[in-house]
C-alpha positions in Angstrom: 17.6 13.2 -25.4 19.7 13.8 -22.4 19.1 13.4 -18.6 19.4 17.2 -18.1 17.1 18.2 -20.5 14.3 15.6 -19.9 14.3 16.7 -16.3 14.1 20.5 -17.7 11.3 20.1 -19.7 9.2 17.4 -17.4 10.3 20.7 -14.6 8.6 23.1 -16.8 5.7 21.3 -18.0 4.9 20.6 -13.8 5.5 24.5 -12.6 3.0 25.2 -15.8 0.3 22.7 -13.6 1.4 24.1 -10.0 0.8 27.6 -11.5 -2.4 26.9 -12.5 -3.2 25.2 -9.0 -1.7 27.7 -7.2 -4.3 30.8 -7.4 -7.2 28.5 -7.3 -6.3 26.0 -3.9 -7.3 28.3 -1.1 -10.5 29.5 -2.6 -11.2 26.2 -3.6 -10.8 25.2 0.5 -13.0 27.9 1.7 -15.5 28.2 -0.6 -16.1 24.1 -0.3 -18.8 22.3 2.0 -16.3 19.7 2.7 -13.1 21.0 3.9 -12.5 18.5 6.4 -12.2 16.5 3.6 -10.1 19.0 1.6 -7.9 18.9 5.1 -7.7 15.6 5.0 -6.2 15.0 2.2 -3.7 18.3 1.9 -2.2 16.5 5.1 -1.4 12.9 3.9 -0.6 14.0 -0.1 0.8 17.6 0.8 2.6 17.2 -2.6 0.1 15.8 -4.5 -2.8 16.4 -3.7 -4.1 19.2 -6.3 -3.0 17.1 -9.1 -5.1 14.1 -8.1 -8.5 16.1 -7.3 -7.3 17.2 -11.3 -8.5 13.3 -12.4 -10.9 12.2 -9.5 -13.4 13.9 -7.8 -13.1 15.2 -4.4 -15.6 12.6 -2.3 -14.4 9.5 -4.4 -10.3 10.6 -3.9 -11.0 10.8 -0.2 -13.0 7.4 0.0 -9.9 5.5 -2.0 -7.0 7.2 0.0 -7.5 8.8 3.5 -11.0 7.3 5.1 -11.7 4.6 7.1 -13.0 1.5 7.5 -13.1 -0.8 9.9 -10.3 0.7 12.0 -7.9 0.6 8.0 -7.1 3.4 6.0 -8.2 2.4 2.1 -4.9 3.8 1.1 -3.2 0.9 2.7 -6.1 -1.7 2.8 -6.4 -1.7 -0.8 -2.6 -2.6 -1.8 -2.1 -5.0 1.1 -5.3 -6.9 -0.9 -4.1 -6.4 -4.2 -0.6 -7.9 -3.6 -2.2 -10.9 -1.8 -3.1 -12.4 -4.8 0.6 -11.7 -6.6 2.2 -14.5 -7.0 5.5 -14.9 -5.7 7.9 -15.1 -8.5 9.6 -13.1 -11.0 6.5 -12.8 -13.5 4.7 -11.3 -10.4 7.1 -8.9 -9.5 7.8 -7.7 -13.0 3.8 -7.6 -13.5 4.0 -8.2 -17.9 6.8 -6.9 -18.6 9.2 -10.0 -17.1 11.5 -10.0 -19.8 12.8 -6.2 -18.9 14.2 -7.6 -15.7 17.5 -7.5 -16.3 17.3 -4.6 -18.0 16.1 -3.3 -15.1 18.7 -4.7 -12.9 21.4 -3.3 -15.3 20.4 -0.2 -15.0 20.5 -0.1 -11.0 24.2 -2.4 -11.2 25.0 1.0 -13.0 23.8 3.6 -10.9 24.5 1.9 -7.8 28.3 2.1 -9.1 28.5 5.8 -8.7 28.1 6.5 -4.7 29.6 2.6 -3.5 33.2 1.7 -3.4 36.2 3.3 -3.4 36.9 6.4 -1.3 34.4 9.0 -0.3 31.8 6.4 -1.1 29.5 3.9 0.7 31.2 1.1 2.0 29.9 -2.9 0.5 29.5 -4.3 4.2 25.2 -3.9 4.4 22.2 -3.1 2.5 18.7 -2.3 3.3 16.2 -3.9 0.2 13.1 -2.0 1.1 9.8 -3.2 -1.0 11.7 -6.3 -1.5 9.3 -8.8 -3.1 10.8 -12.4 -3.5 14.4 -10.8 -3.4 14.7 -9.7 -7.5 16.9 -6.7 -6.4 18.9 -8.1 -3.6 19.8 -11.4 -5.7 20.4 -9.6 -8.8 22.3 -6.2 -7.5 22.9 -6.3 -4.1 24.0 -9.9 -3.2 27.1 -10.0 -5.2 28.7 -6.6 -3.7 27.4 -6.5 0.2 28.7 -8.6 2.8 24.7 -9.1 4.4 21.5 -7.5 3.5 18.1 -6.9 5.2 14.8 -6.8 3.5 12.1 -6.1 4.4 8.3 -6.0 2.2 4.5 -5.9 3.7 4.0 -9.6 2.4 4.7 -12.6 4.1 4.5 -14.8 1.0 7.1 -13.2 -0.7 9.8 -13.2 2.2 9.1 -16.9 3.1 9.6 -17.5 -0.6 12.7 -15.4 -0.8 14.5 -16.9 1.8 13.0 -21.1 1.3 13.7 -20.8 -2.7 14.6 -17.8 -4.6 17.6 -16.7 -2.8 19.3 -20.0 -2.7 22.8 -19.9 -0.9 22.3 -16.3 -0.5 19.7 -16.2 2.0 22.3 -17.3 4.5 23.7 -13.9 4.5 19.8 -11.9 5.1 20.6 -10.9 8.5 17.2 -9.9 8.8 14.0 -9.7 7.5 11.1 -7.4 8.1 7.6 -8.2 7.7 6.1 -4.5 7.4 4.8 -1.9 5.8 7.2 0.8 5.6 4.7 3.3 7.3 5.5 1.6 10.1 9.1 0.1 10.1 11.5 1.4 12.5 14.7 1.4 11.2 17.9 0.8 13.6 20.1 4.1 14.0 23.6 4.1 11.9 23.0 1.0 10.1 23.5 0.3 6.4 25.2 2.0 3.8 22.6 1.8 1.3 18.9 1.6 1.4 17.1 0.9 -2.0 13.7 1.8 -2.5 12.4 0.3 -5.4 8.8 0.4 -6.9 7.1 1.2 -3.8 7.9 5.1 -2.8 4.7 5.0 -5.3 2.4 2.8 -2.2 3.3 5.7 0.5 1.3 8.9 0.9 3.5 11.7 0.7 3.4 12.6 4.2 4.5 8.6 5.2 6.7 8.7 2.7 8.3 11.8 3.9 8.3 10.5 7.2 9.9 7.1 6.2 13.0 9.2 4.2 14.1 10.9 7.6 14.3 7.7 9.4 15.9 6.2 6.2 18.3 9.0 6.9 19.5 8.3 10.8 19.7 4.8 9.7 22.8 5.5 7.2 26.5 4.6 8.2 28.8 7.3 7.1 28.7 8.6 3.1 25.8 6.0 2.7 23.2 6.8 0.6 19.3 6.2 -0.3 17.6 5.3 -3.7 14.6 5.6 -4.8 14.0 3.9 -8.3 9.9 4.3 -8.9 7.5 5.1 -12.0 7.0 9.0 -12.4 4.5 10.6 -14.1 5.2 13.1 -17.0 3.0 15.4 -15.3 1.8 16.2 -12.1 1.1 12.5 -10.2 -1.7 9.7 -11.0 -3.4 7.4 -8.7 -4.4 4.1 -9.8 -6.7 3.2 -7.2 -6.7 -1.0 -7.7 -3.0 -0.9 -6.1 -3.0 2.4 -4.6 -0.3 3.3 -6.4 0.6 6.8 -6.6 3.1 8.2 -10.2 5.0 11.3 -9.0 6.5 13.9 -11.1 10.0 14.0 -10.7 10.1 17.4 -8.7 6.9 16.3 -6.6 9.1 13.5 -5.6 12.1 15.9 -5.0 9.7 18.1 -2.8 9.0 15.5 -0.7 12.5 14.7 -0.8 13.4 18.3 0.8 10.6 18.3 3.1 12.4 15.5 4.9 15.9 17.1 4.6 17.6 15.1 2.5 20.0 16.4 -0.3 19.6 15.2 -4.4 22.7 13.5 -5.3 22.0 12.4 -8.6 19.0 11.8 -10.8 19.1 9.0 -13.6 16.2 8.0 -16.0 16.5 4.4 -16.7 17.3 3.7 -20.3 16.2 0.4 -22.5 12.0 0.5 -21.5 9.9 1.2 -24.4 9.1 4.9 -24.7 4.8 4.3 -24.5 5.8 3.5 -20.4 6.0 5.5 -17.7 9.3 6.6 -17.4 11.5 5.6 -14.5 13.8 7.6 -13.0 16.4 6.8 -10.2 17.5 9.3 -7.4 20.1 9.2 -5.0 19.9 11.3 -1.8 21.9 11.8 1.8 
């Protein structure tokens, strides 16, 4: 099956859901005791919302995304705790499925070809790794094209591990690393010429990610580009609440996408994963 009609009928079978939604949300909002909670969470999931109150109820979706505790939203709290006890290394990164790594990195060698090099295209001289882990991406993709990277990943573990052991020789050319959660990393103005994305799009709420995209944007040297590669669900988006970990439908992704003013360049679904997995599907945007 090709790209183009995937995407058409993954489209269609999303506008069926948003249909059904659609007639239903505002009555839903003012008929409920608990619209502040309703508000809450239309605010920080703007795109996804309706499709999680689908699976969870309204009270526990709240509690596991946008409330409270102890000065933390639970959104956050609970994948800063999960990856804590990831081990840094390959095998945690790729979670079971270890031996599709380089499958995996194929796959991104490939798309990455298509907006770097050559003229009218990003130029090789910096990349932004954001989500990094121990550096799988960078050391696989990214090392052997750019002249220096940045990476950047909420845990500590992983970046003292990528840049004592996994990255070897190439750490000397990390100009920096950043220690944050993309929520809240400020990104340098006119910067890099790529910034990757990979497998943690799905950790932001819509509204952070949003946010995070138009800062991605300001920090882009001229034609460079931004990637998101991420699970998306087949229909309308799924929260696992042990990683708080959020699968998009493609154009719930490309919603958000809009929202923060970026252009679609290309969308590629990654080939060579067995079919019973989420599909993952790489975008390009400027």
């Amino acid at each position: 099956m090709s790209n183009t009609t995937s995407i058409r009928e993954y489209s269609g079978t999303h506008q069926a859901f948003h249909d059904h939604w659609a007639k239903t949300d505002d009555d839903m909002c003012r008929q409920s005791m608990s619209f502040p909670l309703y508000d809450a969470l239309r605010e920080e999931f703007f795109s996804s919302y309706l499709h999680l109150l689908e699976q969870i109820p309204l009270g526990k979706l709240h509690a596991v995304t946008c409330e409270y505790i102890n000065g933390e939203k639970q959104f956050y709290h609970r994948a800063q705790k999960f990856y804590e006890d990831v081990t840094p290394s390959e095998e945690g990164m790729m979670g079971d499925f270890v031996e599709l790594s380089e499958v995996d990195l194929e796959g991104s060698r490939q798309f990455l070809k298509k907006f770097v090099g050559g003229p009218g295209k990003a130029s090789t001289k910096r990349a932004l790794d954001c989500g990094c882990g121990i550096g799988r991406v960078s050391k696989g993709v990214f090392f052997p094209i750019f002249e220096t990277m940045e990476m950047a990943d909420m845990t500590e573990e992983f970046l003292l591990h990528a840049h004592e052991e996994y990255l070897g020789e190439y750490a000397d050319r990390v100009e920096s690393y950043y220690c944050y959660n993309l929520k809240d990393l400020i990104l340098p103005p006119i910067r890099y010429d790529v910034v990757w994305i990979q497998w943690v799009a799905c950790h932001l709420t819509d509204k952070d990610l949003m946010e995070f995209l138009k800062r991605c944007q300001t920090s882009l040297r001229p034609n460079g580009v931004i990637i998101i590669k991420d699970n998306m669900a087949r229909q309308g988006c799924k929260l696992d609440p042990t990683d708080s970990s959020i699968q998009r439908h493609l154009d719930v992704m490309k919603f958000i996408i809009g929202k923060a003013g970026l252009k679609v360049l290309d969308v590629q679904k990654q080939e060579g994963f067995p079919e019973s997995m989420v599909p993952i599907w790489m975008i390009a945007m400027r």
